[in-house]
Backbone bond lengths (Angstrom), bond angles and torsions (degrees), N, CA, C in turn:
res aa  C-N    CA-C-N  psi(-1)  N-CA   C-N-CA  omega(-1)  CA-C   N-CA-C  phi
1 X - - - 1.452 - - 1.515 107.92 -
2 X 1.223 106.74 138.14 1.762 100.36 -164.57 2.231 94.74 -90.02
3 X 1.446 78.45 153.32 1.447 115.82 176.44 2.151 108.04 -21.05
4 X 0.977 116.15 -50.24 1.532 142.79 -177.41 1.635 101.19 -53.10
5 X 1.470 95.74 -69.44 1.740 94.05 177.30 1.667 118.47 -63.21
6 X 1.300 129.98 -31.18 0.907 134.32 -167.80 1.773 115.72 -82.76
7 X 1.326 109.58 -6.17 1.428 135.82 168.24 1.259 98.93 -91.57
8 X 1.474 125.66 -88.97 1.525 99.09 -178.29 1.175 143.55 -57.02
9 X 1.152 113.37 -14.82 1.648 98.35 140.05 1.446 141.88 -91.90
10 X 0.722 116.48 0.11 1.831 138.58 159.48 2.412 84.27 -61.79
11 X 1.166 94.94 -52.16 1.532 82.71 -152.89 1.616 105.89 -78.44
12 X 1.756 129.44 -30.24 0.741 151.70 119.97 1.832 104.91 1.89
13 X 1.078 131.33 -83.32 1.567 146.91 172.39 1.525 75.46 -39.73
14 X 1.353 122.17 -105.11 1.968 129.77 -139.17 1.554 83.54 -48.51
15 X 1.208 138.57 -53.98 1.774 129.21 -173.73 1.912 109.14 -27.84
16 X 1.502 87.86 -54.67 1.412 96.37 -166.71 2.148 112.41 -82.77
17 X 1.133 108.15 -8.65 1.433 122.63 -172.46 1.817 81.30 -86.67
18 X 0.943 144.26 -47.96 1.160 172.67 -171.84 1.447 113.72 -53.85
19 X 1.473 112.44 -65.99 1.151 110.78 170.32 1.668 127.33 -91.97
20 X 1.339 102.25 -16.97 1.898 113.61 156.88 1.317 102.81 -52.44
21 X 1.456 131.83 -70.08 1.200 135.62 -163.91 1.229 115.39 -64.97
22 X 1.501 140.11 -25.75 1.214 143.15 139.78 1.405 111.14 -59.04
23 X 1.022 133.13 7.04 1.705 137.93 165.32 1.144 113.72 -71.15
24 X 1.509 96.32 -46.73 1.796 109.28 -146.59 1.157 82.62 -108.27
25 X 1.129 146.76 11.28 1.904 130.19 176.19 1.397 86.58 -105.43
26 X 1.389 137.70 -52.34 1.494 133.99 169.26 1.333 139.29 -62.98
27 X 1.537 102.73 -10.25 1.207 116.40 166.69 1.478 100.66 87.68
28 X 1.500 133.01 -2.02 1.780 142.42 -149.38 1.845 91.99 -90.33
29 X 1.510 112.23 86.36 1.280 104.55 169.72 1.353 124.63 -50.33
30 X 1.392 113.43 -27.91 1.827 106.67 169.76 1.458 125.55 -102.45
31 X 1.537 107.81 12.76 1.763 100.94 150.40 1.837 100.48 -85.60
32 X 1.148 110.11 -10.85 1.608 110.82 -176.41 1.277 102.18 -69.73
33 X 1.063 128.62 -60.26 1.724 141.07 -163.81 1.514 90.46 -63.54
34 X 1.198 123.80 -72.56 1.380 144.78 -173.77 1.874 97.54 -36.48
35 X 1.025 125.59 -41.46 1.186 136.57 -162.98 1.549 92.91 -80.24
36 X 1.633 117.11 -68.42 1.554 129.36 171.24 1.534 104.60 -4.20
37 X 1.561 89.59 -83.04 1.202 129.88 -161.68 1.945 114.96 -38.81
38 X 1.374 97.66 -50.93 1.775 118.64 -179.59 1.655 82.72 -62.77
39 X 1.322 133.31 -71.90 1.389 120.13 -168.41 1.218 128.29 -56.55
40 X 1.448 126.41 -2.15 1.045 136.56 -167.28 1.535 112.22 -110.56
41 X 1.353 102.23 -28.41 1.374 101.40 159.63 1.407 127.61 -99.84
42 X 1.281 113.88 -0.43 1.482 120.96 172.13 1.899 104.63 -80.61
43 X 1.045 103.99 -30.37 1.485 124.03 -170.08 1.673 103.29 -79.54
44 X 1.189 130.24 -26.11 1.049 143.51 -172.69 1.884 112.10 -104.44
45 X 1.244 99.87 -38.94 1.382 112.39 150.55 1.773 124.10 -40.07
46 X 1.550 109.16 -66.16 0.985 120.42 176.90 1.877 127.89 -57.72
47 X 1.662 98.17 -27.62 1.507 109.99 167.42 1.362 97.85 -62.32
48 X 1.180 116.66 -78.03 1.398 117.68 -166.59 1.986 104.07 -38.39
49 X 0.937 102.39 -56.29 1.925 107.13 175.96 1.509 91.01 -32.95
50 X 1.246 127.49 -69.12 1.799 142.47 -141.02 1.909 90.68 -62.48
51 X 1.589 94.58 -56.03 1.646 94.76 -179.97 0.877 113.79 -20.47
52 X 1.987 102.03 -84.88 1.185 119.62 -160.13 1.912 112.33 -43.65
53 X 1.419 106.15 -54.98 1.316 107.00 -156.34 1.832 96.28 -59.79
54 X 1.465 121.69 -27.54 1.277 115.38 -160.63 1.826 94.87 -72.29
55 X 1.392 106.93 -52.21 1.581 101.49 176.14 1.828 126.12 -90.95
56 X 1.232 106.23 21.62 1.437 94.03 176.73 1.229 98.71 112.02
57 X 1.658 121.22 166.59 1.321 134.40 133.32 1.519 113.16 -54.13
């Protein structure tokens, strides 16, 4: 997976580390989830990246 995708989701992840942690200083249980959530698909993103690169395009 080229260099490009692997940044936006790298940045995607700190977005969501980002807005969890502004959750929990405000106490805002749904910038928390909301926060979860962005990492969870950035994180899931990146499997799919690992696939590909492990088997090919």
């Amino acid at each position: 997976m080229g260099w490009m995708d692997k940044a936006k989701h790298a940045a995607e992840s700190l977005q969501g580390k980002t807005k969890k942690s502004a959750g929990d200083a405000t106490g805002d249980r749904s910038l928390q989830a909301e926060g979860r959530a962005d990492q969870g698909k950035a994180s899931a993103k990146k499997v799919g990246d690992d696939v590909k690169d492990t088997f090919g395009n």
